[in-house]
C-alpha positions in Angstrom: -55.9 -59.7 -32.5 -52.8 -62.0 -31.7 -53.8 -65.2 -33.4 -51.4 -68.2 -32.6 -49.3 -68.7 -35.6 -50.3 -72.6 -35.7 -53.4 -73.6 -34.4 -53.4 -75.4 -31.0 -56.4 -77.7 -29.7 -57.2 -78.0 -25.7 -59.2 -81.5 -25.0 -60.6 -81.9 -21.6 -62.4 -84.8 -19.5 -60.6 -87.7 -20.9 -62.8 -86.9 -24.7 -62.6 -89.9 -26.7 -58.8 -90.6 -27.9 -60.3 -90.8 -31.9 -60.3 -86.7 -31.7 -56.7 -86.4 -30.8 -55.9 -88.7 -33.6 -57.8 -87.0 -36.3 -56.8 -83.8 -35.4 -53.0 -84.6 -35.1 -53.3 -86.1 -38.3 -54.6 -83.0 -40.0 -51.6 -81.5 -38.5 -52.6 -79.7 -35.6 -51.1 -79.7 -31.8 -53.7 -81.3 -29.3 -53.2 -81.2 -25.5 -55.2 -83.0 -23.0 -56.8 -82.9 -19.8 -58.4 -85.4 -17.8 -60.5 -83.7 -15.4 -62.8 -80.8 -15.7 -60.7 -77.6 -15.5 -61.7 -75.2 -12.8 -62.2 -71.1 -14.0 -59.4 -70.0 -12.9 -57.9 -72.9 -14.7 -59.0 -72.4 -17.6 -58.0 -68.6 -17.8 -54.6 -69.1 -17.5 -54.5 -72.2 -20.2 -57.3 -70.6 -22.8 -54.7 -67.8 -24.2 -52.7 -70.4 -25.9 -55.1 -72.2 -27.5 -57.5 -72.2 -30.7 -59.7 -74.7 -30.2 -61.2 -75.9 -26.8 -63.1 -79.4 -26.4 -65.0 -80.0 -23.5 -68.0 -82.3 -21.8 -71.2 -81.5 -19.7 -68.6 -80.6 -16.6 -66.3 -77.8 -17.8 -68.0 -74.6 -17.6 -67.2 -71.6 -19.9 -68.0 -68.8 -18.2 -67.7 -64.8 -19.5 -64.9 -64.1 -16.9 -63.3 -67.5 -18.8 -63.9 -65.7 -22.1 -62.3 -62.6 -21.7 -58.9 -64.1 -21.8 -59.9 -65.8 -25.4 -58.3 -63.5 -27.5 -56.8 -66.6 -29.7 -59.7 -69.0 -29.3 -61.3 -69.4 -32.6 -63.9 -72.5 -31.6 -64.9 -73.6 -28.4 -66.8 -77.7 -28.6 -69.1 -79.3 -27.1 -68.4 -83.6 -27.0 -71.5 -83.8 -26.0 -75.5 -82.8 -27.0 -76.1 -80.0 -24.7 -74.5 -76.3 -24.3 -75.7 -75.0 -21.5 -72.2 -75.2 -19.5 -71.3 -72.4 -22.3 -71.7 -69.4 -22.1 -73.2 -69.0 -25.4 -74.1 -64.8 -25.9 -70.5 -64.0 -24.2 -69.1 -66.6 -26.5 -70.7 -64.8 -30.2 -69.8 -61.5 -28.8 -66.3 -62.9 -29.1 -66.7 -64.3 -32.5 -66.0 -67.3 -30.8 -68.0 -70.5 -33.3 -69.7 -73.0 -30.5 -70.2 -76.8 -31.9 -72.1 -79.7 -30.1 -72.5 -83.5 -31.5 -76.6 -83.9 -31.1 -77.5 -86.8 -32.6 -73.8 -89.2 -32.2 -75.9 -90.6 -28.6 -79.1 -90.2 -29.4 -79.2 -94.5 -29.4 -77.2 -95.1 -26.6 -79.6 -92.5 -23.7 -82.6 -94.1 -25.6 -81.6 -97.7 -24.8 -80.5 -96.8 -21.0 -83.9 -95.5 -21.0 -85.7 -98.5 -22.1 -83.7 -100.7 -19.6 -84.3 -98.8 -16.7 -87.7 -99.0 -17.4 -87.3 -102.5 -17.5 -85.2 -103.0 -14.7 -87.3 -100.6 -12.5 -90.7 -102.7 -13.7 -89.5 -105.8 -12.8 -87.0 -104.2 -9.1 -84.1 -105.6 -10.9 -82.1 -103.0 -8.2 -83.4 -104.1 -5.4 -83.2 -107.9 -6.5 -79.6 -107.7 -7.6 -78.8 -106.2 -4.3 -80.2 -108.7 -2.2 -78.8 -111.4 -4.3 -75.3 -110.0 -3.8 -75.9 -110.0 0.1 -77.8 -113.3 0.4 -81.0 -112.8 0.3 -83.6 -115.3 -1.5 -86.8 -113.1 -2.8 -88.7 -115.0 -5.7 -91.5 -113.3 -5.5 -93.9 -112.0 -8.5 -95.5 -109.2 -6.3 -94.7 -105.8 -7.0 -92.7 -107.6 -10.7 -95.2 -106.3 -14.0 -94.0 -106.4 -17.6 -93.9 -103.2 -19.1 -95.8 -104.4 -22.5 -99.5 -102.8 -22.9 -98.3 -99.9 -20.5 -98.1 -95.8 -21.2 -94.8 -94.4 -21.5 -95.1 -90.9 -21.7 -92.0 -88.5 -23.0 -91.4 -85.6 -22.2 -89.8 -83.4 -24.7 -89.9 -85.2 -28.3 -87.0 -84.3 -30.0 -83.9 -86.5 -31.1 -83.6 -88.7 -28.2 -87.4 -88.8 -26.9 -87.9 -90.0 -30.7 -85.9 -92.6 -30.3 -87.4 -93.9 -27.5 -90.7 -93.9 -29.1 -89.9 -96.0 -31.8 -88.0 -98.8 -29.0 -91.4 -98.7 -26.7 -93.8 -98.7 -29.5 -91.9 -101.7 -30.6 -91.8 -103.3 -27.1 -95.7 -103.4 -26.9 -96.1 -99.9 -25.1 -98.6 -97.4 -26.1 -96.6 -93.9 -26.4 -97.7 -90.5 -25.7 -95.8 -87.5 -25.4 -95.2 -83.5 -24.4 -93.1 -81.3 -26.1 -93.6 -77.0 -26.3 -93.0 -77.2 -29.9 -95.4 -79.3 -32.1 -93.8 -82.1 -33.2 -94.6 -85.0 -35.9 -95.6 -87.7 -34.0 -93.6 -91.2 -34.9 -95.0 -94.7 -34.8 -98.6 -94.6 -33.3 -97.3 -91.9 -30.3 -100.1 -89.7 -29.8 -99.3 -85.9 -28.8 -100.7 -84.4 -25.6 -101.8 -81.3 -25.0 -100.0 -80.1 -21.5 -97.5 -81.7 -19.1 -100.3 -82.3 -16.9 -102.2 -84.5 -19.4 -99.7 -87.0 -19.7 -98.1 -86.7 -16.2 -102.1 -88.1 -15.1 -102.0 -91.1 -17.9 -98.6 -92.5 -17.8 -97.5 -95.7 -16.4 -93.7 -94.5 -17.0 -92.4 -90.7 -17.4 -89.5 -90.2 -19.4 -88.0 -86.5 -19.3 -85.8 -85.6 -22.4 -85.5 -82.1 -22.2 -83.2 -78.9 -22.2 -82.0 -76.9 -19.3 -83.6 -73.5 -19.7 -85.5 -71.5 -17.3 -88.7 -72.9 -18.9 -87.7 -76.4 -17.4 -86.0 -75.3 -14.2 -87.9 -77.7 -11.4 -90.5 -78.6 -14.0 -91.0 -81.8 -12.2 -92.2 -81.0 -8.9 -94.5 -81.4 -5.9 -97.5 -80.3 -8.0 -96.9 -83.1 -10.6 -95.8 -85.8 -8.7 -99.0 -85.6 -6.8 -100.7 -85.7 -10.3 -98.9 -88.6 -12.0 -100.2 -92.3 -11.5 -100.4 -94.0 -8.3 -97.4 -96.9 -9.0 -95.9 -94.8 -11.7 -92.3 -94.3 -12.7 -89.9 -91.9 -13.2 -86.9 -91.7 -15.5 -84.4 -88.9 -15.5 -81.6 -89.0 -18.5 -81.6 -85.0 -19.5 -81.2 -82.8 -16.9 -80.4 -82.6 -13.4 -82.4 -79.2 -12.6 -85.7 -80.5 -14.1 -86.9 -82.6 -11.1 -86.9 -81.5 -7.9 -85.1 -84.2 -5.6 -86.6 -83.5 -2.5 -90.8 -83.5 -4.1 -89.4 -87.2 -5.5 -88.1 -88.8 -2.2 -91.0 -87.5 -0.6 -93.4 -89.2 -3.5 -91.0 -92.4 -3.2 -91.6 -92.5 0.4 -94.9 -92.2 0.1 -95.5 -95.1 -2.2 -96.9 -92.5 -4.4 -94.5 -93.3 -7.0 -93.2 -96.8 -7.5 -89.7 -96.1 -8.3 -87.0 -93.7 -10.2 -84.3 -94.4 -12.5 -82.1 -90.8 -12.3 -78.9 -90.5 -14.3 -78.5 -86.5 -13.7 -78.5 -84.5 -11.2 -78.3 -80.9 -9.8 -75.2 -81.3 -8.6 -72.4 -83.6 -9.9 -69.0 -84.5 -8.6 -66.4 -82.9 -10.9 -64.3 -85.9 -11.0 -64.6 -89.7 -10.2 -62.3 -89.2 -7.3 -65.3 -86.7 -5.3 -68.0 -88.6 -3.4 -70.9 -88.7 -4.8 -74.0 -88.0 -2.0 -77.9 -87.5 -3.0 -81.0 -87.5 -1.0 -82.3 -90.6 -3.0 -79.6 -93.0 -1.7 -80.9 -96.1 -0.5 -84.6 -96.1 -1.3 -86.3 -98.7 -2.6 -86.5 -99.6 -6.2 -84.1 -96.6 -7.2 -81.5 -96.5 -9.5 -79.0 -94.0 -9.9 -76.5 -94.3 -12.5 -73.5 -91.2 -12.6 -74.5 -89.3 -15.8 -73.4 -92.1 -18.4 -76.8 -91.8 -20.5 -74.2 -91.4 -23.5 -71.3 -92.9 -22.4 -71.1 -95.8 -24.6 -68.2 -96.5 -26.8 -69.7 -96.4 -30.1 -71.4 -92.9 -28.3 -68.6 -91.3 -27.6 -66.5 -92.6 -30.5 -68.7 -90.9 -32.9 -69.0 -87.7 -30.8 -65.4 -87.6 -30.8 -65.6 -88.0 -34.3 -68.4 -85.5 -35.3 -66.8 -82.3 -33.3 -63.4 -83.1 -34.5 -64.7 -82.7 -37.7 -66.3 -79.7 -37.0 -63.2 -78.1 -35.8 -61.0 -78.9 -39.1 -63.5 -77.9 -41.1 -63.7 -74.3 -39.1 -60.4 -74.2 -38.4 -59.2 -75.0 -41.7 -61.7 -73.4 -44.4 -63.9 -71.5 -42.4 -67.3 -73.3 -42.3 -69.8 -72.7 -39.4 -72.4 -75.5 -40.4 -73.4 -76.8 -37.0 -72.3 -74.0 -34.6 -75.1 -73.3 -32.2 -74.3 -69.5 -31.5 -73.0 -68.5 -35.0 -74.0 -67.9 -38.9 -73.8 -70.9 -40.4 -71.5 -70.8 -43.5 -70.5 -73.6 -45.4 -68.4 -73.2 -48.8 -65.7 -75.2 -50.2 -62.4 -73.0 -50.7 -62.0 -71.8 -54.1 -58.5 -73.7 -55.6 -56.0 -70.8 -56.2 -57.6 -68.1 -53.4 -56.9 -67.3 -50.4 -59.9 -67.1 -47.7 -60.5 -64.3 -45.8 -62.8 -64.9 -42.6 -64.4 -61.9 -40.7 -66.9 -61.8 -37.8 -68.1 -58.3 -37.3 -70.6 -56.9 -35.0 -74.3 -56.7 -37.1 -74.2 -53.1 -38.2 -75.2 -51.5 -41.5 -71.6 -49.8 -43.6 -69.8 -53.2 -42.5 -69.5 -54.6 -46.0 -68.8 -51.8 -48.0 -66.1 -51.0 -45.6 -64.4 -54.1 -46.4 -65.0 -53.5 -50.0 -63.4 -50.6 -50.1 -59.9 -52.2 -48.7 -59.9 -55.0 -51.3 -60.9 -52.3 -54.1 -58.1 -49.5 -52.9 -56.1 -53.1 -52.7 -56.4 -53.9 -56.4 -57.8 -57.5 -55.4 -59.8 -59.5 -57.0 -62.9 -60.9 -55.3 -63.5 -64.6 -56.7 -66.5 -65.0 -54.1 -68.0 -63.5 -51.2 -70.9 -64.9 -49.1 -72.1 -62.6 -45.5 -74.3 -64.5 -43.3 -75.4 -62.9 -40.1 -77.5 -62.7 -36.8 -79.5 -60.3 -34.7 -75.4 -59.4 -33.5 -73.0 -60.2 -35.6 -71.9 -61.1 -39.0 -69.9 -63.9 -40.5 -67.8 -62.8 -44.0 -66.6 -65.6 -46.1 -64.4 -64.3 -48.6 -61.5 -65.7 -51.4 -59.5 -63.1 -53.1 -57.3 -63.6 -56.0 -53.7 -61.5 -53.8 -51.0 -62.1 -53.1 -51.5 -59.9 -50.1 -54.4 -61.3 -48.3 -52.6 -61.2 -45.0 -52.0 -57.6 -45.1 -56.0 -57.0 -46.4 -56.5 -59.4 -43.4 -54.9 -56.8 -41.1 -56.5 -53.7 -42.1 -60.2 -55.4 -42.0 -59.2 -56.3 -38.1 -58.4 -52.5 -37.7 -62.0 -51.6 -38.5 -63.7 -50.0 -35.3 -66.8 -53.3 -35.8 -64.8 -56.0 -36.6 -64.1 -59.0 -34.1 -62.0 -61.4 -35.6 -60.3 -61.5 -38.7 -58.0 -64.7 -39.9 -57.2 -66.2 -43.9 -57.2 -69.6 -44.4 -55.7 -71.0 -48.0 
């Protein structure tokens, strides 16, 4: 492989300026982007770069990733992965990092004040106000202590919002495919359908896999509570738009608070359009359910991290799609890194090189997958760029760089 003689880091959709800064001052060349490239974009500017940082827009396709030949690390400013092309990605030897827990607090307080805000028609109130219009009225107005919020999907964010509610005065209850330890006084529920019938508020804190594609639909809008709410900060394939305005409509349910949605304007300069526009008691908010600036600061933080630390000595603790390796560099070696397809005769290839070599191996860790394997190695050689080549020349190898 053609590795770029000095790293060089991509950065798009205007990622928070701290990663630039770290980066450049661990030496490296970082270029930005504002906007979320396009694919064919992207193929013609991945080839000259190491490292690629991206948000929830930019997707990274498998036609994208056949021109990676240099890229080392692809990351994620952002929880999810899903705009990543994760198998394609591996298959590459290509190390995929995300920041989950830098936002958790900052979609888990959105949440709690739409809930508010959508309790007490603070939308439709404000709106009026702006235009004119005088309603002091209590009807329709409730607090949202001694009510049921119900999460869907309990992991680091749907946590969080636990602990807020339970400490606001709401009883908790909550969904999630995986057993989870209940926090607080949150009780677990057996199916979707259980809570959906119980819950004064829904909050959906999910992932977008096939098991949640249109998860909230007709069916379960018909089940939840007459005067319910719903509150959409995860994904924008879970709930089906049209079921909602139709249960809006209807009175059914009382009002929404969506954040995502299935499709999203690229850029701030598209026009944004949606089916829910201009219905009562419904607030729609562009995807900023972790667009803080203490969020984002700390993601830029956290995956700039995780890029040094891959770039520079190797490790893989955090990638998503990868054996995770983390060992500090042995003073005095040089580190050889391989990813090799997952195949028994690997290993004692490589062995053989550095014997016939006459290097010394100071330490040697192999951690792999149902695919591929990731070598961590630090010879005592003087040579360990030419041992480098000839482990890239065998037939299962992927990628093969030496850090020092």
């Amino acid at each position: 492989m053609n590795q770029l003689n000095k790293p060089s880091i991509l950065l798009v959709e205007n990622i928070h300026p701290i990663a630039k800064d770290m980066l450049e001052g661990h030496g490296y060349h970082v270029d930005l982007i504002t906007h979320a490239p396009t694919e064919d974009e992207l193929i013609k500017l991945i080839p000259h770069y190491s490292a690629l940082g991206i948000r929830s827009k930019t997707e990274i396709t498998s036609k994208i990733l056949e021109y990676s030949d240099n890229l080392l690390t692809i990351g994620a400013f952002c929880i999810g992965t899903n705009q990543i092309d994760l198998v394609s990605a591996r298959k590459k030897g290509i190390a995929v990092f995300n920041a989950p827990h830098s936002n958790t607090r900052s979609v888990a307080e959105l949440v709690i004040a739409e809930m508010i805000a959508l309790s007490r028609q603070l939308g439709d109130r404000n709106n009026k106000a702006h235009k004119g219009e005088w309603v002091k009225s209590a009807e329709g107005s409730k607090e949202v202590r001694g009510k049921i919020l119900g999460i869907v999907g309990y992991g680091h964010i749907g946590s969080q919002v636990s602990i807020l509610a339970e400490s606001m005065g709401l009883q908790v209850i909550f969904y999630d495919a995986v057993k989870k330890l209940p926090l607080g006084n949150a009780k677990a529920m057996t199916s979707l359908d259980e809570l959906l019938t119980q819950a004064d508020f829904v909050t959906l804190h999910v992932p977008e896999i096939p098991e949640t594609m249109n998860m909230i639909g007709p069916k379960e809008f018909a089940i939840m509570k007459k005067g319910s709410y719903l509150i959409n900060a995860s994904r924008g394939t879970v709930v089906v738009i049209e079921a909602l305005v139709e249960a809006l409509k209807s009175k059914h349910i009382a009002g929404c608070a969506i954040d995502v949605f299935p499709v999203e304007p690229a850029s701030n300069k598209e026009s944004f359009v949606s089916p829910l526009q201009g219905l009562n008691n419904v607030i729609l908010t562009p995807h900023i359910g972790g667009s803080t600036e203490e969020a984002q600061k700390a993601i830029g933080v956290e995956v700039a991290e995780s890029f040094r630390r891959y770039l520079k000595i190797g490790s893989s603790s955090g990638a998503v799609n990868f054996p995770n390796v983390d060992l500090p560099l042995k003073k005095g070696t040089s580190r050889i890194l391989n990813v090799h397809r997952n195949e028994p005769g690997v290993l004692g290839e490589i062995n053989t090189i550095i014997s016939k070599a006459g290097a010394n191996i100071e330490g040697q860790f192999l951690s792999t997958d149902n695919e591929i394997g990731y070598l961590v190695m630090d010879v005592h050689s003087d040579h360990a760029s030419n041992l480098s080549d000839e482990i890239a020349k065998l037939k299962r190898s992927i990628r093969t760089r030496v850090v020092s």
